[in-house]
N, C-alpha and C positions, 0 to 999 in steps of 0.2 A: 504494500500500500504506500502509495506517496504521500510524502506529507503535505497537508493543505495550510496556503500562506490568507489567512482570514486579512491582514492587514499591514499594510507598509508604512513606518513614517522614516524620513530623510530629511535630513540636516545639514547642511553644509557640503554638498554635491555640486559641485560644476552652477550651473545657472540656477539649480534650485537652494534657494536661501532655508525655505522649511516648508513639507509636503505631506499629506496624508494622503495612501492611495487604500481605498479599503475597495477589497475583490469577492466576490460572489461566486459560488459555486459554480462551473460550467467555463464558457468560451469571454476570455477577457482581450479586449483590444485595446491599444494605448495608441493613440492619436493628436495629432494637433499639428497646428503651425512650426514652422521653420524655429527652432530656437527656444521651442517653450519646454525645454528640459525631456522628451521623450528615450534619448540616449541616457539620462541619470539614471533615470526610472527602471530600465534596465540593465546598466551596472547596477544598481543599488540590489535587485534580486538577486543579478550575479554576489554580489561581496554577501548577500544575505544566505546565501547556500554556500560559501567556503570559497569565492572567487578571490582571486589577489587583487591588494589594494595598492593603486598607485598614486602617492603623495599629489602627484601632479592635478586632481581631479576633485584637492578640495577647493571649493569658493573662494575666490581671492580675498581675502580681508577676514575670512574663518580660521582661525586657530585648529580645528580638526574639520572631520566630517561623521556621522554618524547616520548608520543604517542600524533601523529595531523591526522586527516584524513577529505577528504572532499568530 
């Protein structure tokens, strides 16, 4: 059984300053505009499943970044 990600929040990620993504059982699509943080959204599950973190990708002017999900 895989485990199920009920909820994302991100923090200091690339363009996203501070984000809640909360996901529904079934087919989730993450979409938007040019630039509104769609690639964080996706490292942040990656680093949320055991993906490597690269310094370069927290928020200019953020001291860390942090990814929590549950």
């Amino acid at each position: 059984m895989r485990p199920r990600v009920e909820e994302v929040r991100i923090q200091g990620l690339g363009v996203i300053d501070e984000a809640v993504l909360v996901l529904s059982p079934g087919f989730t699509v993450v979409t938007g505009e040019t630039g509104a943080g769609k690639t964080m959204v996706v490292t942040g599950l990656g680093l949320l499943f055991g993906g490597r973190a690269d310094p370069a990708r927290v928020r200019p002017g953020s001291d860390k970044a942090t990814i929590e999900g549950t």
